[in-house]
C-alpha positions in Angstrom: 0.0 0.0 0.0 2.8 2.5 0.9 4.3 1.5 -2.3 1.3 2.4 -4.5 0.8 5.6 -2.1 4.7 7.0 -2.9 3.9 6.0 -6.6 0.8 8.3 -6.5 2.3 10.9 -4.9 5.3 11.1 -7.5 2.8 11.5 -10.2 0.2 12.9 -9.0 1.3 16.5 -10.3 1.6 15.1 -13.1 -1.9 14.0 -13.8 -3.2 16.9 -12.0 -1.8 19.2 -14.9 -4.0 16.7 -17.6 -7.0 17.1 -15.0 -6.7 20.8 -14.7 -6.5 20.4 -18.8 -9.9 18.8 -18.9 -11.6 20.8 -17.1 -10.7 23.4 -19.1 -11.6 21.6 -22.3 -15.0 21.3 -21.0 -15.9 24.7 -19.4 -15.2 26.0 -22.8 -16.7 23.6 -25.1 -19.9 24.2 -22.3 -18.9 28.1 -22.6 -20.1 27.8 -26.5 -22.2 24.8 -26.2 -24.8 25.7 -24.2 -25.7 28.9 -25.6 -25.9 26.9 -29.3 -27.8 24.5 -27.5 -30.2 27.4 -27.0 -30.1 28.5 -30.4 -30.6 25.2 -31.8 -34.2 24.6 -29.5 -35.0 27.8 -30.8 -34.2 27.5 -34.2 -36.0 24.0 -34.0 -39.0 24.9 -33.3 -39.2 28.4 -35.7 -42.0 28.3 -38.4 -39.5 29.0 -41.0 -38.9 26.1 -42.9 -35.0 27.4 -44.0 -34.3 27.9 -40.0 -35.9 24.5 -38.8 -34.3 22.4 -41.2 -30.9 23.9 -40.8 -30.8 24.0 -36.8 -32.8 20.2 -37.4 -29.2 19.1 -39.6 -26.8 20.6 -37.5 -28.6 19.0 -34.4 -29.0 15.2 -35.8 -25.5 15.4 -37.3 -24.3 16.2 -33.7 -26.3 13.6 -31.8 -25.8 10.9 -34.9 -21.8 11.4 -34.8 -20.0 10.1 -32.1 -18.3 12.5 -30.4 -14.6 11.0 -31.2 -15.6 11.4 -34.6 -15.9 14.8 -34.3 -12.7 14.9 -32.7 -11.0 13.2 -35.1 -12.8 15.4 -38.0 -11.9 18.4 -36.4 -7.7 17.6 -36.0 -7.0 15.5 -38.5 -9.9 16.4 -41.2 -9.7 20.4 -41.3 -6.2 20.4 -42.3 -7.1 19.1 -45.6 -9.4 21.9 -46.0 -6.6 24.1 -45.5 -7.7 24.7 -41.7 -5.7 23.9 -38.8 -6.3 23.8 -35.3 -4.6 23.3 -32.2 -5.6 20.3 -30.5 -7.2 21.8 -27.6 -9.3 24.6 -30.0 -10.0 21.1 -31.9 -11.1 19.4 -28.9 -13.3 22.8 -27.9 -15.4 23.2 -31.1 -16.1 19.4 -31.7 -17.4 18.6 -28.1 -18.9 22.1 -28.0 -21.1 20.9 -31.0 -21.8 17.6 -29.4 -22.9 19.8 -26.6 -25.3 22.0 -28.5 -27.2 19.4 -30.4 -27.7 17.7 -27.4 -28.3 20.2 -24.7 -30.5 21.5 -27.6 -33.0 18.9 -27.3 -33.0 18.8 -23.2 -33.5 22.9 -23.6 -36.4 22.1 -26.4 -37.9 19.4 -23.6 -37.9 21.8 -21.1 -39.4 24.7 -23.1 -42.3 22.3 -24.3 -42.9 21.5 -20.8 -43.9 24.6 -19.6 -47.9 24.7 -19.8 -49.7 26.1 -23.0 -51.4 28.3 -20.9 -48.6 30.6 -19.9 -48.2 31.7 -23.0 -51.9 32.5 -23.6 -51.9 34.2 -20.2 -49.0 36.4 -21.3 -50.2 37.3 -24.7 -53.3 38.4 -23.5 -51.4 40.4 -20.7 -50.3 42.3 -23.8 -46.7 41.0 -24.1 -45.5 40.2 -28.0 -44.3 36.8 -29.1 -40.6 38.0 -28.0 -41.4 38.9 -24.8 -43.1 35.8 -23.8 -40.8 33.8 -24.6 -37.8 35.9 -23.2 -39.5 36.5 -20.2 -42.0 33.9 -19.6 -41.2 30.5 -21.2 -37.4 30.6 -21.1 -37.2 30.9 -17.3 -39.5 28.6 -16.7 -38.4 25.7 -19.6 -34.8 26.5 -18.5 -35.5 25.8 -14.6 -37.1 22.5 -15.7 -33.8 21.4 -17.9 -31.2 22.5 -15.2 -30.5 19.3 -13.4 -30.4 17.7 -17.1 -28.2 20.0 -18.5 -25.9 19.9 -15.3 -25.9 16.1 -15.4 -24.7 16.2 -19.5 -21.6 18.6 -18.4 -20.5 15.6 -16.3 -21.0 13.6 -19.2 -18.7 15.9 -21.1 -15.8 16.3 -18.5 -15.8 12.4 -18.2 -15.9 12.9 -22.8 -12.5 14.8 -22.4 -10.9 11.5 -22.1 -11.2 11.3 -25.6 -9.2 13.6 -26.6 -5.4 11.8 -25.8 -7.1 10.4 -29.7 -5.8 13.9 -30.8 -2.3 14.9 -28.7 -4.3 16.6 -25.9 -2.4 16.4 -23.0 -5.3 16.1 -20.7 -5.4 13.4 -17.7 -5.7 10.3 -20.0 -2.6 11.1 -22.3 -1.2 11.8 -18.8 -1.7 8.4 -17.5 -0.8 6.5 -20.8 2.3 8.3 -20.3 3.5 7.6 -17.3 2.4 3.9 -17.7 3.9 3.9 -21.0 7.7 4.5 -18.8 6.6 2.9 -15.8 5.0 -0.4 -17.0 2.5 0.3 -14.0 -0.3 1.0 -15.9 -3.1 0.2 -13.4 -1.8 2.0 -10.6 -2.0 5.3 -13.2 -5.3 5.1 -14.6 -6.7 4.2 -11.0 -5.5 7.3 -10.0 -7.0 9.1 -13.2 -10.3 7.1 -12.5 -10.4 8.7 -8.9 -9.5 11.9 -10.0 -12.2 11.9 -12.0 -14.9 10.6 -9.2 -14.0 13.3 -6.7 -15.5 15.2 -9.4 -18.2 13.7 -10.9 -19.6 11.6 -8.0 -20.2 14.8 -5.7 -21.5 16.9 -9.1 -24.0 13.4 -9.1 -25.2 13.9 -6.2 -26.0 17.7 -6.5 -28.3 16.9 -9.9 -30.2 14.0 -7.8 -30.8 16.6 -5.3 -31.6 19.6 -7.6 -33.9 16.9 -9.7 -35.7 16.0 -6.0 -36.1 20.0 -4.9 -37.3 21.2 -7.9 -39.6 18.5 -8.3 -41.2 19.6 -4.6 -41.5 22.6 -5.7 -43.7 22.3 -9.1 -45.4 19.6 -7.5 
């Protein structure tokens, strides 16, 4: 045990610099995901055909492509179009997309979930169709897909892990490293693993308990 403890504590740093890495990754790939996301419901659910069908493509492309295809699109494809990218602006803008289209539909459930009659009630308060939504349904269909939405950027911080596919030094490529000169490869991506459940398991907990308050309250 003391053996495994010292080998921890020499690396440690090590992987903590990969960690601090991934959470990077994913506040800004949330940072331009979210607010897509947003668009995307919207843009869903306008009458225009042009809008729908556009934010509808973008959205199924997102949700249909797994996310390390993205990835792999973004750093190794580009290039042949004549557009290259660091790996961590790579890693950004393809999970950032995989966070829009989905977060789009979670923002979309939310929205429809607020009753039809709030926007009835607010029209015939004498607000327009952009006030109602900005200041009626939104609040509303956003408080509804919170704990959702905060349970998907766990999903994405554990999806950084992907990106050692593309030379980002995050935890992962960390670990393989060190394992790769060490030969002790499980006592290094145990230690990733728990670095990444002192995280995620008390960020679990938080949605379970948002997803039990806020259901007290509408009920």
């Amino acid at each position: 045990m003391s053996t495994l403890l010292a080998f921890w504590g020499t690396w440690f740093p090590t992987l903590l610099t990969g960690f601090v890495l991934s959470l990077k990754v994913t506040a800004v790939c949330l940072a331009l995901g979210l607010p897509l996301g947003l668009l995307l419901a919207l843009g869903v659910r306008s009458a225009g055909a042009v809008v729908h069908w556009i934010s509808l493509a973008v959205v199924e492309i997102g949700r249909g492509a797994p996310a390390l295809i993205l990835l792999q699109f973004a750093y190794f494809g580009l290039p042949s179009a004549g557009l290259t990218l660091s790996s961590f602006t790579a890693a950004s803008l393809a999970l950032a997309w995989t966070t829009g289209a989905y977060t789009s539909e979670i923002i979309r459930a939310g929205i429809e979930a607020v009753p039809h009659g709030q926007r009835e009630a607010a029209l015939a308060a004498g607000l327009n169709q952009a006030d109602t939504l900005w200041y009626v349904i939104l609040p509303q269909g956003l408080r509804v897909a919170f704990p959702a939405l905060l349970g998907f950027s766990i999903l994405m911080l554990q999806a950084t892990s992907l990106c050692f596919t593309i030379a980002l030094p995050e935890v992962v490529s960390q670990a393989y490293m060190v394992g790769s000169n060490t030969f002790h490869y499980m006592p290094i991506f145990l230690l990733a693993a728990l670095m990444f459940a002192v995280v995620c398991i008390p960020a679990t907990i938080c949605v379970s308990w948002l997803e039990r308050r806020l259901g007290r309250h509408a009920a």
